[in-house]
C-alpha positions in Angstrom: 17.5 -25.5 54.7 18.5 -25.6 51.2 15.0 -26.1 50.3 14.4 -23.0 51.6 14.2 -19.1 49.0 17.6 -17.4 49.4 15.5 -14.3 51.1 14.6 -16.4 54.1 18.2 -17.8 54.1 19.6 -14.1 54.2 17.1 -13.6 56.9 18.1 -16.1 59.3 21.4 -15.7 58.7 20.7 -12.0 59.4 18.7 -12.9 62.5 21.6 -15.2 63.8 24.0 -12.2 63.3 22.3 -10.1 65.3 21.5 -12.5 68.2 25.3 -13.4 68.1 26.4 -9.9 68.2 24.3 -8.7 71.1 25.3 -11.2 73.0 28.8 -10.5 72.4 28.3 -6.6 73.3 26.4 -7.7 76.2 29.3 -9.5 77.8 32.1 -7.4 76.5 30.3 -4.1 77.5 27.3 -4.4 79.9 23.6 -4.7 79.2 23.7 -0.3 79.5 26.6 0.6 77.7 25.4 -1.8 74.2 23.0 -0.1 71.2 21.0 -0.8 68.5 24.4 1.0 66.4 27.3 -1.3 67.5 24.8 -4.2 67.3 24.0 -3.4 63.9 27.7 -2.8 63.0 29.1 -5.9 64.7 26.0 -7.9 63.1 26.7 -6.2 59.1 23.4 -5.7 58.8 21.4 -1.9 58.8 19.1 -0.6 62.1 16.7 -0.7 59.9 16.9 -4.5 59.8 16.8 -4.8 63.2 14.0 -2.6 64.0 11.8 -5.0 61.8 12.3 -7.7 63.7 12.8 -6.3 67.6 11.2 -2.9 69.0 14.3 -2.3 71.2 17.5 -3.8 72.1 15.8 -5.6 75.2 13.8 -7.6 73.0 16.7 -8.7 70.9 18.4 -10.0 74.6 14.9 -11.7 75.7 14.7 -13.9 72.5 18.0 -15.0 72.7 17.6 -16.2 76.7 13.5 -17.3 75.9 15.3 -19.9 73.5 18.5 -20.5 75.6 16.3 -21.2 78.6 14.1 -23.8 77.3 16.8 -25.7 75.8 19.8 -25.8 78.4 16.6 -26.0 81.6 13.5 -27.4 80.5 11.4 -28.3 82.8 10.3 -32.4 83.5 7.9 -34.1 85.2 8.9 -37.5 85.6 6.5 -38.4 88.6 9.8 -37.5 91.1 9.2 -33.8 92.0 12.9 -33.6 94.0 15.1 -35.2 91.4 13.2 -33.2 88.7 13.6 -30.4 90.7 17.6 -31.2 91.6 17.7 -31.4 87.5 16.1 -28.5 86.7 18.1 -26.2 89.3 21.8 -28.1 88.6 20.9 -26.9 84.5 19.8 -23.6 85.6 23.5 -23.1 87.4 25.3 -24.7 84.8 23.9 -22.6 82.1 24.7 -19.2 84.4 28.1 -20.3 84.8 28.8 -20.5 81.5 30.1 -18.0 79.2 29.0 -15.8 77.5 25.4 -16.4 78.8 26.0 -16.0 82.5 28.1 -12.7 82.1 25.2 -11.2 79.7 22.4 -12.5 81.9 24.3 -10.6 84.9 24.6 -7.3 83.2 20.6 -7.3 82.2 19.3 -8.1 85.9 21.7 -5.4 86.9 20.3 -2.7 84.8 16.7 -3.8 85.7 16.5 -0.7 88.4 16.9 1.6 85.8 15.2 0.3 82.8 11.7 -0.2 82.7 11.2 -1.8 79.6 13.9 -3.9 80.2 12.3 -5.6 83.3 9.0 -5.6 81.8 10.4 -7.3 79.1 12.7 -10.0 81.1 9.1 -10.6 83.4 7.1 -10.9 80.2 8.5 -13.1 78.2 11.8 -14.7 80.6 10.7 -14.5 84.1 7.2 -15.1 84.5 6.9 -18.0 82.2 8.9 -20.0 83.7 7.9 -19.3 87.3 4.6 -20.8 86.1 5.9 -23.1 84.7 7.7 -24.6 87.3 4.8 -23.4 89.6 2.6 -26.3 87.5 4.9 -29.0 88.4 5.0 -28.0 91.9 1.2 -28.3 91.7 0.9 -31.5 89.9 3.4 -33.0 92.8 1.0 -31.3 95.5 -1.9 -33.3 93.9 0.3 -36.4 94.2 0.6 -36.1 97.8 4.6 -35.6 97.3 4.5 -32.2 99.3 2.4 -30.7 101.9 -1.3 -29.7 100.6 -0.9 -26.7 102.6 2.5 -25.5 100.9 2.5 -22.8 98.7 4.1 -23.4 95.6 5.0 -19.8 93.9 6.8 -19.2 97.5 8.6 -22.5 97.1 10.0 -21.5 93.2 11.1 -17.8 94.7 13.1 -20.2 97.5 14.5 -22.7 95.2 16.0 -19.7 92.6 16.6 -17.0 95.3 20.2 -18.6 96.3 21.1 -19.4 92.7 20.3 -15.7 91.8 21.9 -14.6 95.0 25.0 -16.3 94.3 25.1 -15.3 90.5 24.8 -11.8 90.8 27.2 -11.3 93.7 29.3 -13.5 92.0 29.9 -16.2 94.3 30.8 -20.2 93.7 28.0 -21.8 92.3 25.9 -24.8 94.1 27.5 -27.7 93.0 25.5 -30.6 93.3 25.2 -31.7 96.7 24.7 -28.1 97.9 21.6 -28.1 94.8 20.3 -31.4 96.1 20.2 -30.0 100.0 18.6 -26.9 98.6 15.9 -28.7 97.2 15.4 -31.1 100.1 15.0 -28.3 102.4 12.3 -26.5 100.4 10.4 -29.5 99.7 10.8 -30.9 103.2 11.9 -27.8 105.4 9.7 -26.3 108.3 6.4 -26.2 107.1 7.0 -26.9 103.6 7.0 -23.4 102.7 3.5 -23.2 103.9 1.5 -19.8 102.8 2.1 -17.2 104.5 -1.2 -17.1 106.9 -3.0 -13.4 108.0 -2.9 -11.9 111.0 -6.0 -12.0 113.1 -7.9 -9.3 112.9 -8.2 -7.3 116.3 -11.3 -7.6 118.6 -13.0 -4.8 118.9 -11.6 -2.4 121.8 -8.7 -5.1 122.0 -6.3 -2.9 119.6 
């Protein structure tokens, strides 16, 4: 770092400011009631600065939980899809149980009804990634014969996060880690493996 021009040290120090201070606001104030202003003032730096960097507040909130994310939940494949899985989850609910990142990360999904950029945003560049993400290790543990060819992986991430989400945003306990490893078992091994969905016969002629 001390290698480094003194511009791109007042940038990144800058940058950290800002990151810092929005998630501050987020979890002092809510995801709604925080702007580009207070972050601005609570950072030291001008809008001006900001605006070179992010388009709108939402994208100053997405870097800061693109980079959390990877770090505090990264994803393994260690050739054992339940403990990687039973990992992966017990990081996830750690990491929203702790402040100030679970209190911030609550107040954006609950403004995602009435902020469309927001949710594009948080699908974009938070969301979706890692649903494919862990959609690919479900896949490469399919081809391993460790769950039921006929399972349907996306269906099996949206039932291993539903109850952590669930229980985050109505602000219940969080699993703790036999309740995370019985989640997992029951998803990998439940009733049909969380099979895909299959389509309704179509109706015979004069039989509808």
């Amino acid at each position: 770092m001390s290698g480094m021009p003194s511009s791109v040290r007042r940038s990144e120090r800058s940058r950290h400011a800002i990151l810092e201070a929005a998630l501050e606001l987020c979890t002092e104030r809510g995801y709604g009631r925080v702007t580009v202003e207070a972050i601005a003032a609570r950072a030291g730096v001008s809008k001006k600065t900001i605006y070179r960097w992010w388009p709108a507040k939402s994208g100053i909130l997405m870097e800061i939980f693109t980079e959390v994310l990877s770090d505090a939940a990264p994803f393994a494949d260690t050739g054992d899809i339940e403990a990687d899985l039973r990992r992966h989850i017990g990081l996830a609910v750690r990491l929203l149980g702790t402040p100030p990142y679970g209190p911030a990360y609550a107040g954006i999904l609950s403004e995602l009804h009435h902020d469309e950029e927001l949710a594009r945003d948080l699908a974009e560049r938070v969301v979706d990634p890692r649903v494919d993400l862990a959609v690919t290790l479900l896949a490469r543990a399919q081809e391993r014969g460790q769950i039921p060819a006929g399972a349907d992986p996306r269906l099996m991430v949206e039932l291993l996060y539903g109850p952590v989400y669930y229980r985050h945003v109505l602000r219940k306990p969080p699993q703790d880690e036999a309740t995370i490893a019985a989640l997992v078992a029951l998803v990998l091994r439940g009733p049909g493996a969380a099979a895909a969905p299959v389509a309704a016969p179509v109706p015979e002629a004069g039989l509808a």
